[in-house]
GUKEKOL-24593 format. One record per atom (N, C-alpha, C, CB): residue number from 1; atom name; y, x, z. Coordinates in steps of 0.02 Angstrom, whole numbers, plus 50000, padded with zeros to 5 digits. Each point is the difference from the previous one (the first is absolute). Glycine has a CB too. Example, Ala and Ser with C-alpha at 12.3 -4.5 7.8 and 13.67 -1.06 7.14 Angstrom:
REM GUKEKOL-24593
 num atomo north  east    up
   1     N 49716 50660 50390
   1    CA 50059 49955 50000
   1     C 50060 50045 50000
   1    CB 49941 49905 50062
   2     N 50112 50077 49902
   2    CA 50059 50042 50003
   2     C 50055 49961 50037
   2    CB 49968 50059 49892
END
This chain:
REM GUKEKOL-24593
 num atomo north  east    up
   1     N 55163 54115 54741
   1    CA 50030 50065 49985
   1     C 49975 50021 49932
   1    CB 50008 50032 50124
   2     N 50045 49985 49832
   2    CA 49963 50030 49928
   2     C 50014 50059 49986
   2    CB 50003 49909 49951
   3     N 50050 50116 50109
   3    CA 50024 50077 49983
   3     C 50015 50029 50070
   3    CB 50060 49977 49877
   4     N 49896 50081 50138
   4    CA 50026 50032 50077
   4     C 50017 50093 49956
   4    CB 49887 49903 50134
   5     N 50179 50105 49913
   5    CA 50005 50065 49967
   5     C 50001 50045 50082
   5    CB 50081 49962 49856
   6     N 49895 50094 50133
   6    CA 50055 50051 50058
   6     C 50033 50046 49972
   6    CB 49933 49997 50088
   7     N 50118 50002 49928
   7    CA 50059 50076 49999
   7     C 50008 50030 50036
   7    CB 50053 49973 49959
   8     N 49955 50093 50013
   8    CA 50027 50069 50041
   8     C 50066 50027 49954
   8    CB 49864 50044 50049
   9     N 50196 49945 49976
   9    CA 50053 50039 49970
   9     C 50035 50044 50046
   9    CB 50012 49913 49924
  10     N 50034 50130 50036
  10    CA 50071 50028 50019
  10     C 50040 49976 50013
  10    CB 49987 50051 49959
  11     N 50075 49987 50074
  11    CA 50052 49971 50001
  11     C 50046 49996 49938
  11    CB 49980 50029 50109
  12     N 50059 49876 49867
  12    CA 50040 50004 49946
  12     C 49931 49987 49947
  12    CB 50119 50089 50047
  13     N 49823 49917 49954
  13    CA 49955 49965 49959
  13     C 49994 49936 50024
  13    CB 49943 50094 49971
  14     N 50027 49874 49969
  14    CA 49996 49900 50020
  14     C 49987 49986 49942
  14    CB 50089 49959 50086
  15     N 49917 49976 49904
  15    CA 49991 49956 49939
  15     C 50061 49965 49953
  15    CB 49899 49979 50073
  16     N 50108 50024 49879
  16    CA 50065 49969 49975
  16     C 49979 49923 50001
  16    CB 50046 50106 49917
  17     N 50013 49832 50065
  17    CA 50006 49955 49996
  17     C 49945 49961 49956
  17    CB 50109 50040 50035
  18     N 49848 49915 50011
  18    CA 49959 49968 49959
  18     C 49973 49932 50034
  18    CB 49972 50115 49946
  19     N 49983 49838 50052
  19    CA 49984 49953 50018
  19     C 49956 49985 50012
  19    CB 50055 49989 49971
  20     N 49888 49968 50043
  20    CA 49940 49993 50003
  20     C 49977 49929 50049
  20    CB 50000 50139 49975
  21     N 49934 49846 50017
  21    CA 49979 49956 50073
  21     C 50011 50007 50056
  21    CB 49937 49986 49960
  22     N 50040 49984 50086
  22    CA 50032 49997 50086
  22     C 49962 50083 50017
  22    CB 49994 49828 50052
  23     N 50053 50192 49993
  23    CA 49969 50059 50016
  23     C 50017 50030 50070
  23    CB 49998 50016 49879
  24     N 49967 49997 50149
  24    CA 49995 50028 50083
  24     C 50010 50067 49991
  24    CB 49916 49922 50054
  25     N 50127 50108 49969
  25    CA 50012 50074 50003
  25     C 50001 50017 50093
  25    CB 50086 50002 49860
  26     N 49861 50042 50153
  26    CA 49991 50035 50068
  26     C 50035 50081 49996
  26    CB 49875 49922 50021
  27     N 50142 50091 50008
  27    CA 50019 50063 50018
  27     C 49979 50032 50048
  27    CB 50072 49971 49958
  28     N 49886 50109 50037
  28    CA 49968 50017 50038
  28     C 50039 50046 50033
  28    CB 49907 49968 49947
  29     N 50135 50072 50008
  29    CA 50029 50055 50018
  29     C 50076 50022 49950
  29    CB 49862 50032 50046
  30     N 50190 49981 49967
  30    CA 50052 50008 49989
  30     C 50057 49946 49998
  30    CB 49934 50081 49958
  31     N 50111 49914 50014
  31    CA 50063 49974 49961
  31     C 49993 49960 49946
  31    CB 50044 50090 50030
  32     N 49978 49850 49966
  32    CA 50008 49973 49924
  32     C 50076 49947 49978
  32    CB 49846 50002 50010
  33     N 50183 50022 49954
  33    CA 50038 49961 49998
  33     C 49979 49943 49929
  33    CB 50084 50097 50074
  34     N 49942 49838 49944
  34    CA 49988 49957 49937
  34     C 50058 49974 49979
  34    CB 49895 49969 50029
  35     N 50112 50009 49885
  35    CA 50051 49961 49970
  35     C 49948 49947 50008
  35    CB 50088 50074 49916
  36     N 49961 49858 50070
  36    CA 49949 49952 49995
  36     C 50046 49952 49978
  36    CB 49910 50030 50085
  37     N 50068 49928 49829
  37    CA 50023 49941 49968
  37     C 49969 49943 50008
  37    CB 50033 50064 49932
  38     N 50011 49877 50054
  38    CA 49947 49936 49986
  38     C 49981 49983 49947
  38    CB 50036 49961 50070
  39     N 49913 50006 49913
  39    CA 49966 50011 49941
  39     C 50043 49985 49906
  39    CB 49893 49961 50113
  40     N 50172 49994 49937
  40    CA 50045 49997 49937
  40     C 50040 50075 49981
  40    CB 50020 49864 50035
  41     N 49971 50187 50002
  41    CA 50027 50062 49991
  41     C 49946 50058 49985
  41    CB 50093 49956 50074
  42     N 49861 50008 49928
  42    CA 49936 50065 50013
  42     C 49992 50028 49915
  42    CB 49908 49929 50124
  43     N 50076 50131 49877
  43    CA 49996 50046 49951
  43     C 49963 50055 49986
  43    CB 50079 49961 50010
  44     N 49907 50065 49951
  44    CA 49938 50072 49996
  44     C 50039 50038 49957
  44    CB 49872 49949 50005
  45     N 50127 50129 50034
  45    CA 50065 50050 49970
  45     C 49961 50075 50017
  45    CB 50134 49913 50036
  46     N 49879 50115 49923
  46    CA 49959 50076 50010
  46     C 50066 50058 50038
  46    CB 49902 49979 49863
  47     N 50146 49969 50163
  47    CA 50036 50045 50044
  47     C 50011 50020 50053
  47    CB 50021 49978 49946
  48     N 49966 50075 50109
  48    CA 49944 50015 50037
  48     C 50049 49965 50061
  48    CB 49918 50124 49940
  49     N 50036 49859 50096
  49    CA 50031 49966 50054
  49     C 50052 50038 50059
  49    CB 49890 49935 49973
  50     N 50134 50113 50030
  50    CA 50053 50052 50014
  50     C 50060 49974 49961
  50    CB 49919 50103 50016
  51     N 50075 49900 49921
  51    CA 50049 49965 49967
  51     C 50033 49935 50001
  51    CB 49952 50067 49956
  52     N 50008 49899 50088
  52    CA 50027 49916 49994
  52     C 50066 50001 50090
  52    CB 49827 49919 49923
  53     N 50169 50128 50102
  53    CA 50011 50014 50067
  53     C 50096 50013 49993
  53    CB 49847 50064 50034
  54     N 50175 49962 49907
  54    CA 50062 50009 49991
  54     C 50034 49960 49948
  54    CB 49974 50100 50042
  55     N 49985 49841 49933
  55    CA 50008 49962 49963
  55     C 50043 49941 50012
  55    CB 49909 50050 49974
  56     N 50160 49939 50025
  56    CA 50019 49938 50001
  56     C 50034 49943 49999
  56    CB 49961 50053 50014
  57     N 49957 49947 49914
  57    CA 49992 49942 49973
  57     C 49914 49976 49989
  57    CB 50128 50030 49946
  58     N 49839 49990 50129
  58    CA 49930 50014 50001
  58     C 50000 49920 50042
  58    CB 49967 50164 50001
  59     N 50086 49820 50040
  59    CA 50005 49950 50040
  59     C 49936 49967 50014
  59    CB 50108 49991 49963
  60     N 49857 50050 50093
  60    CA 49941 50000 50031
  60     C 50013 49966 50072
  60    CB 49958 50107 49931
  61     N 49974 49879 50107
  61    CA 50020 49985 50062
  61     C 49952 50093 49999
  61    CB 50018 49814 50049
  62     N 49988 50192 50019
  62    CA 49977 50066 50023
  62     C 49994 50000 50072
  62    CB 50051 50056 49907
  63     N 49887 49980 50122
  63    CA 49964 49999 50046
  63     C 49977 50082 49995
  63    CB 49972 49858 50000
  64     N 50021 50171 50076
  64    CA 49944 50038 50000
  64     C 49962 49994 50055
  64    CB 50050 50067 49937
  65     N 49889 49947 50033
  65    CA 49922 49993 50026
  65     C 49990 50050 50042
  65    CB 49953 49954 49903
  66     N 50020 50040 50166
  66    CA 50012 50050 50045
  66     C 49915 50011 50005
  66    CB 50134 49967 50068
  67     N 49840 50098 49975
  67    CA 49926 50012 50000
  67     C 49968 49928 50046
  67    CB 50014 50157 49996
  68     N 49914 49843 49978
  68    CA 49974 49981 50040
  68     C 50027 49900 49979
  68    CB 49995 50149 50092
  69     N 50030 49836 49877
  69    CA 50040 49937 49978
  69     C 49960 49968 49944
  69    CB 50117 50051 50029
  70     N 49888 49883 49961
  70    CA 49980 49969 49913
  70     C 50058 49946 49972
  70    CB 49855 50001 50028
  71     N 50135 50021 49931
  71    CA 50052 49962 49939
  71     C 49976 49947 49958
  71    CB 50048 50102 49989
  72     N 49942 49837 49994
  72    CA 49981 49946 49961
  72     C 50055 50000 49948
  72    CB 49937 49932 50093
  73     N 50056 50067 49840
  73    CA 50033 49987 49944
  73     C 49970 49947 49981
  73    CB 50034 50101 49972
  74     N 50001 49838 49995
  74    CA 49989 49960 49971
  74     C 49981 49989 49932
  74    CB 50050 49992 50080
  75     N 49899 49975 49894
  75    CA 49986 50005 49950
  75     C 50071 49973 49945
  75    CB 49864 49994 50056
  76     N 50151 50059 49889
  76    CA 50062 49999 49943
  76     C 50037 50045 50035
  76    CB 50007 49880 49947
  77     N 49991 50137 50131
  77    CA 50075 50030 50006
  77     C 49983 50062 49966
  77    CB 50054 49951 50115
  78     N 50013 50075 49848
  78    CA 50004 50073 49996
  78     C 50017 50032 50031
  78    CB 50005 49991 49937
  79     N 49968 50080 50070
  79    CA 49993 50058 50068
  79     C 50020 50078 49973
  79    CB 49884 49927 50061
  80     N 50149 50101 49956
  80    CA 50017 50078 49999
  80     C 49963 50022 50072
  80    CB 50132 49997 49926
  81     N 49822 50064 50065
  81    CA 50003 50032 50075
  81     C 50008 50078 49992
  81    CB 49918 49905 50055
  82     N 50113 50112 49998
  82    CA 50010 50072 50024
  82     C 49989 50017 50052
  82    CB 50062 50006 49944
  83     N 49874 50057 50055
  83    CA 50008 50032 50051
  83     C 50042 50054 50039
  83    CB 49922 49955 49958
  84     N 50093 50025 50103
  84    CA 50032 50035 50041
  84     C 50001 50074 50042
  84    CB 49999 49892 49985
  85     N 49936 50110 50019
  85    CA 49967 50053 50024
  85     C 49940 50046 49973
  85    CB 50043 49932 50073
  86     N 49953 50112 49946
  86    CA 49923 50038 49948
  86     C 49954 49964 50043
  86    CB 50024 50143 49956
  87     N 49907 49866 49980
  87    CA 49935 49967 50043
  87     C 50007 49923 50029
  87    CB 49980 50126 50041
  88     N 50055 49854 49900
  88    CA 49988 49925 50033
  88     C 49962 49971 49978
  88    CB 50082 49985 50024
  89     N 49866 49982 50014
  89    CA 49934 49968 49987
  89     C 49977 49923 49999
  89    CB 49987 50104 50045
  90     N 50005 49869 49919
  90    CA 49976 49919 50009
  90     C 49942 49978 49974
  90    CB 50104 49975 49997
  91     N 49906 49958 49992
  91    CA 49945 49970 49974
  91     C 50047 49901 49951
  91    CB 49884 50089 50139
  92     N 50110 49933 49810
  92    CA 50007 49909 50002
  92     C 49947 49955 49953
  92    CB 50136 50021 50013
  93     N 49887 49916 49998
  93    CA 49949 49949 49983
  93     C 50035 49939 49977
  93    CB 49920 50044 50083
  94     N 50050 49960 49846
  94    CA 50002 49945 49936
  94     C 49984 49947 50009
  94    CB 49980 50062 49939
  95     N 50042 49876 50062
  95    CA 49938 49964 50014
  95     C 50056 49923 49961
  95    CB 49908 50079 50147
  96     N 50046 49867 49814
  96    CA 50018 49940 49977
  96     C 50009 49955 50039
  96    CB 49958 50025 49923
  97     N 50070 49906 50066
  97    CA 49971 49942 50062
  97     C 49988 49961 49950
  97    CB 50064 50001 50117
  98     N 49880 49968 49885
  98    CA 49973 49935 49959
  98     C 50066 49946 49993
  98    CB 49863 50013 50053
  99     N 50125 49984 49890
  99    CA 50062 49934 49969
  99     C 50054 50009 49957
  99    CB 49989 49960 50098
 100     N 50025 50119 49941
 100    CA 50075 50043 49989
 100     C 49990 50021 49946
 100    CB 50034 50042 50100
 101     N 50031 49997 49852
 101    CA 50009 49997 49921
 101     C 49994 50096 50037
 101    CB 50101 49852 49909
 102     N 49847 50172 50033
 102    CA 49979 50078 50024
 102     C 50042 50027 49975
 102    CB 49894 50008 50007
 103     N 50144 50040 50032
 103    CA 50060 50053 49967
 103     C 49994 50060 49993
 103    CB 50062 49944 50036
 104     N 49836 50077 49958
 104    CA 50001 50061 49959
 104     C 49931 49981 49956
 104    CB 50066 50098 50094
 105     N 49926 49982 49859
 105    CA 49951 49955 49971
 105     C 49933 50019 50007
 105    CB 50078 49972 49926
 106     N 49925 50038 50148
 106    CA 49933 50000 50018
 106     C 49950 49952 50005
 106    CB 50050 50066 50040
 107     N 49974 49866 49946
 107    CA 49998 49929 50000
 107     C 49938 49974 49963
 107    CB 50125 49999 50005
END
């Protein structure tokens, strides 16, 4: 693990489109919805992830993350998330696998 974060957001707050190493996302409490690319589509955009939701030409797969649930992203994929609910709470986790080409540069 080289990166553990926790969040506390609002509802319609999240993260815009970006990428990174393999990553475990737990959900403790609320709603989350995700975009999600493969790494030949993946991208980093300062446009807030609400915005990618009426987009289309965002051509995402999309999932939402229910409480109490975890989510594995793959290392390269690109990810939009939005929360669904106020007070939604998690935890996720960064982490490399020996061998693999590192896709942030925490490396």
């Amino acid at each position: 693990i080289h990166d553990a974060q926790f969040f506390v957001g609002s509802k319609y707050s999240g993260a815009p489109a970006h990428y990174h190493s393999h990553a475990m996302n737990f959900l403790v409490r609320g709603k989350k919805r995700w975009l999600l690319w493969p790494p030949s589509s993946a991208l980093y955009s300062r446009v807030p992830a609400v915005s990618w939701l009426d987009r289309k030409d965002a051509k995402a797969y999309q999932c939402v993350q229910p409480e109490n649930a975890s989510l594995y992203v793959p290392a390269g994929w690109g990810h939009a998330v939005l929360n669904l609910e106020d007070h939604t709470v998690g935890v996720a986790l960064e982490f490399h696998v020996e061998g693999e080409l590192a896709w942030s540069f925490e490396s």
